[in-house]
N, C-alpha and C positions, 0 to 999 in steps of 0.2 A: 526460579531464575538464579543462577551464579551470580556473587557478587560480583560488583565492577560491571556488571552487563547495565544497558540501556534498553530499554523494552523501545522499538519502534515502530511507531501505529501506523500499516503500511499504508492504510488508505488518506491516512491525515487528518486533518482539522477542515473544517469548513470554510476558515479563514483564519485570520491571525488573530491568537489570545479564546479563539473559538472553541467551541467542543470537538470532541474526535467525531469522526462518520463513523464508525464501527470500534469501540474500545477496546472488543474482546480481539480483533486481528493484528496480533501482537507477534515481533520477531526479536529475540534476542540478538544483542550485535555489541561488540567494547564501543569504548566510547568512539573511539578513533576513527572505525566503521561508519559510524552512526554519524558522526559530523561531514565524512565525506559523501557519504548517500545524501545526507540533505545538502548537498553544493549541488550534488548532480542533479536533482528532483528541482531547486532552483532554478539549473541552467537552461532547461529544456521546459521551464516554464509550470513543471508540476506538482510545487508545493503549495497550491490551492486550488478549488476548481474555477476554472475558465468564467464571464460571464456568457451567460446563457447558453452554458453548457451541460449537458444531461449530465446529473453526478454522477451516475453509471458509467459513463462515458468518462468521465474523471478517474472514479475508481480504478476502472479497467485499463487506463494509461497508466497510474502509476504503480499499479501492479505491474506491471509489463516491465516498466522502467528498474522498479526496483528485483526483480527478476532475473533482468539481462543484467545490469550490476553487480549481482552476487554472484552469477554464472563467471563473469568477464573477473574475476578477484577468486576466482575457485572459492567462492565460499557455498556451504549447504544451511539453506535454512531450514528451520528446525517449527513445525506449527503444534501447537498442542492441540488438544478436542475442540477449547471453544475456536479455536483462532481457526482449524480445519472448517468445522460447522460454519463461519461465516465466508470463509471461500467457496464452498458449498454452494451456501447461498445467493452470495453476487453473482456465480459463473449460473446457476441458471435462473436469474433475473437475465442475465445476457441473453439467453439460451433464447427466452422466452420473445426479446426487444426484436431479436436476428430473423426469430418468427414472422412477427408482426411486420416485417417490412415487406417480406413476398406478396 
Protein backbone atom coordinates (compact mmCIF):
# COMPACT_ATOMS: atom_id res chain seq x y z
CA UNK A 1 0.00 0.00 0.00
CA UNK A 2 1.29 3.64 -0.98
CA UNK A 3 2.02 5.73 1.70
CA UNK A 4 -0.69 8.23 2.81
CA UNK A 5 -3.15 5.57 1.69
CA UNK A 6 -5.97 4.43 4.46
CA UNK A 7 -6.61 0.75 4.00
CA UNK A 8 -10.80 0.72 4.25
CA UNK A 9 -12.38 -2.33 5.66
CA UNK A 10 -15.37 -2.44 3.15
CA UNK A 11 -17.46 -4.66 5.08
CA UNK A 12 -16.65 -2.81 8.56
CA UNK A 13 -16.68 -3.58 12.14
CA UNK A 14 -19.35 -5.31 13.92
CA UNK A 15 -19.94 -2.30 15.89
CA UNK A 16 -18.07 0.44 17.42
CA UNK A 17 -14.38 -0.08 18.75
CA UNK A 18 -15.32 -3.80 17.41
CA UNK A 19 -13.46 -6.16 15.32
CA UNK A 20 -13.65 -6.07 11.49
CA UNK A 21 -16.12 -8.71 9.72
CA UNK A 22 -13.58 -9.66 7.13
CA UNK A 23 -9.89 -7.82 7.79
CA UNK A 24 -8.50 -9.24 4.61
CA UNK A 25 -11.38 -7.02 2.40
CA UNK A 26 -9.46 -4.17 2.29
CA UNK A 27 -9.42 -1.04 -0.34
CA UNK A 28 -7.04 1.57 -0.53
CA UNK A 29 -8.45 5.25 -0.65
CA UNK A 30 -6.30 9.03 0.68
CA UNK A 31 -7.48 9.92 3.64
CA UNK A 32 -9.76 12.50 2.27
CA UNK A 33 -11.75 9.64 0.39
CA UNK A 34 -11.89 7.61 3.14
CA UNK A 35 -13.37 10.10 5.70
CA UNK A 36 -16.13 10.99 3.13
CA UNK A 37 -17.23 7.34 2.39
CA UNK A 38 -17.54 6.88 5.99
CA UNK A 39 -20.14 10.15 6.15
CA UNK A 40 -21.96 8.50 3.51
CA UNK A 41 -22.01 4.83 4.95
CA UNK A 42 -23.19 7.01 8.26
CA UNK A 43 -25.98 8.70 6.38
CA UNK A 44 -27.67 5.82 4.98
CA UNK A 45 -27.32 4.11 8.10
CA UNK A 46 -24.53 1.58 7.20
CA UNK A 47 -21.64 1.87 9.41
CA UNK A 48 -22.90 -1.06 11.50
CA UNK A 49 -24.95 -3.82 10.97
CA UNK A 50 -28.74 -3.13 11.63
CA UNK A 51 -30.33 -5.05 14.66
CA UNK A 52 -31.47 -8.21 13.76
CA UNK A 53 -30.23 -7.88 10.70
CA UNK A 54 -28.49 -10.98 8.66
CA UNK A 55 -24.72 -9.77 8.46
CA UNK A 56 -24.97 -10.88 4.95
CA UNK A 57 -27.51 -8.66 4.33
CA UNK A 58 -25.18 -5.86 6.08
CA UNK A 59 -22.35 -6.94 4.17
CA UNK A 60 -24.04 -6.85 0.82
CA UNK A 61 -25.50 -3.22 1.47
CA UNK A 62 -22.43 -1.70 2.18
CA UNK A 63 -20.86 -3.21 -0.44
CA UNK A 64 -23.17 -1.79 -2.76
CA UNK A 65 -22.95 1.48 -0.96
CA UNK A 66 -19.55 1.83 -1.13
CA UNK A 67 -19.54 0.69 -4.96
CA UNK A 68 -21.95 3.17 -6.13
CA UNK A 69 -19.63 5.73 -4.29
CA UNK A 70 -16.47 5.10 -5.93
CA UNK A 71 -18.40 4.75 -9.35
CA UNK A 72 -20.36 8.30 -8.50
CA UNK A 73 -16.37 10.02 -7.74
CA UNK A 74 -14.83 8.00 -10.88
CA UNK A 75 -12.81 6.38 -8.73
CA UNK A 76 -11.58 2.52 -9.50
CA UNK A 77 -11.03 0.18 -6.74
CA UNK A 78 -8.25 -1.73 -6.68
CA UNK A 79 -8.77 -5.45 -4.55
CA UNK A 80 -5.71 -7.58 -4.04
CA UNK A 81 -5.98 -11.79 -3.89
CA UNK A 82 -6.97 -11.88 -0.28
CA UNK A 83 -9.45 -8.98 -0.45
CA UNK A 84 -10.76 -10.60 -4.16
CA UNK A 85 -10.96 -14.29 -2.24
CA UNK A 86 -13.39 -12.70 0.33
CA UNK A 87 -15.70 -11.05 -2.32
CA UNK A 88 -15.60 -14.39 -3.77
CA UNK A 89 -16.75 -15.61 -0.89
CA UNK A 90 -19.61 -13.24 0.53
CA UNK A 91 -21.16 -13.04 -3.25
CA UNK A 92 -21.65 -16.74 -3.12
CA UNK A 93 -22.83 -16.99 0.64
CA UNK A 94 -25.38 -14.72 -1.20
CA UNK A 95 -25.58 -16.86 -3.99
CA UNK A 96 -26.52 -19.73 -1.81
CA UNK A 97 -29.19 -17.45 0.85
CA UNK A 98 -31.03 -16.31 -2.92
CA UNK A 99 -31.30 -20.15 -3.19
CA UNK A 100 -32.71 -21.00 -0.18
CA UNK A 101 -35.61 -18.75 -0.42
CA UNK A 102 -37.36 -20.32 -3.60
Amino acid sequence: MTAGLHRHHVDGRLGPGLAYIDEDLVVSLSPAEHARLHLVLEDLGASWPRDSEPLIVHRARRQAITFGWAADHGLALTFDAMAARSLQGLWLEVVDALGEVR
